[in-house]
N, C-alpha and C positions, 0 to 999 in steps of 0.2 A: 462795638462789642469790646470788653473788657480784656486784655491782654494779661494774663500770668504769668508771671516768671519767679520761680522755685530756685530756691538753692540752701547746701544745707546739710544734704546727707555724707552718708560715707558709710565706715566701717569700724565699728566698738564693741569691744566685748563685755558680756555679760553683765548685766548690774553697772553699764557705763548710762553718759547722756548725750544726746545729740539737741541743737536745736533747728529746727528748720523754718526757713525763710520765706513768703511770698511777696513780691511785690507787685501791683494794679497797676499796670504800666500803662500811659492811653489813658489813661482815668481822672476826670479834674475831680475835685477832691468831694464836694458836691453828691457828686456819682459814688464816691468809694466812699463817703458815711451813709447814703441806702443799699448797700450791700449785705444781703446774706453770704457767709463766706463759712468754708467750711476745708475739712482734710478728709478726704480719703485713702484709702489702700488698696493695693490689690500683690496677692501673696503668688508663687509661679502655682498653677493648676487650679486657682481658688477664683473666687468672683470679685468685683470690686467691693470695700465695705466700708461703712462711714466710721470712720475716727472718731471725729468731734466738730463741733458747728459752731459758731456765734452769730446771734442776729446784729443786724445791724444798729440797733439797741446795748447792745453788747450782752444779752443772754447768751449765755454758753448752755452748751448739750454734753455728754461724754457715751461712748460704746462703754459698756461693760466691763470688758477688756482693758482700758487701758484709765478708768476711774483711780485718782489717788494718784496718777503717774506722771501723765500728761498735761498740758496744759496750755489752753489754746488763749489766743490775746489778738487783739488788734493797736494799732498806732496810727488813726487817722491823721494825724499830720503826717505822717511820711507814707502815706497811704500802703505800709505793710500787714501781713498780718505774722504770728507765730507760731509754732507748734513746740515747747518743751518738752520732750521726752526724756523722764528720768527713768531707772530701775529698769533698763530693758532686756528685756528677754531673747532668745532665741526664735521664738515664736512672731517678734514683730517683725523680724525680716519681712521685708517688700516693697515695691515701690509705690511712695506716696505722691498725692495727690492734691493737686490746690484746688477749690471749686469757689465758684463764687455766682451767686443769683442777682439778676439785678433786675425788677417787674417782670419777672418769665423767663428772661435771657442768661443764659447759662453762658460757662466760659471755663475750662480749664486749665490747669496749669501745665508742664511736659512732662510734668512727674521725673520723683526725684529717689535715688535707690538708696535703701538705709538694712543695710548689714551689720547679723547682730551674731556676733560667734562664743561658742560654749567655750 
């Protein structure tokens, strides 16, 4: 199984940018160019909600929410991937999330807290 490790977040205000980190650690490299990999969130009282995805192709996906802002990337030599968050809101407060698919096999990241103050 694919090993996540997140790093990345903090604490910026309004209309600042954070970028967040995953690395596939445990992952020859092989392995982490057929990965779907994605970001999630999950906000306090809220459900978990998808971010933004990239296949392992490098199609990217975007939530609604966060179109024109964010911006997700992979770097298969250093088997990372990234989440750029610029323009952020208030409203993105929460702790995000690494995921990555690999033929069915799921794997998360420990999730990583990103505070966003008025």
């Amino acid at each position: 199984q694919v090993q996540l490790v997140e790093s990345g977040g903090g604490l910026v205000q309004a209309g600042g940018s954070l970028r967040l980190s995953c690395k596939a650690s445990r992952a020859i490299l092989s392995v982490f160019w057929n990965l779907d990999m994605a970001y999630y969130r999950q906000a306090p009282g809220k459900e978990r909600e998808l971010v933004a995805e990239i296949s392992s192709d490098g199609v990217t996906n975007y939530a609604d929410f966060v179109k024109g802002r964010f911006t997700i990337s992979k770097d298969n030599s250093k088997k990372m991937m990234y989440l750029q968050m610029n323009s952020l809101n208030p409203e993105d407060t929460a702790v995000y999330y690494c995921y990555s698919d690999y033929g069915g096999v799921q794997s998360w990241g420990q999730g990583t807290q990103v505070t966003v103050s008025s």
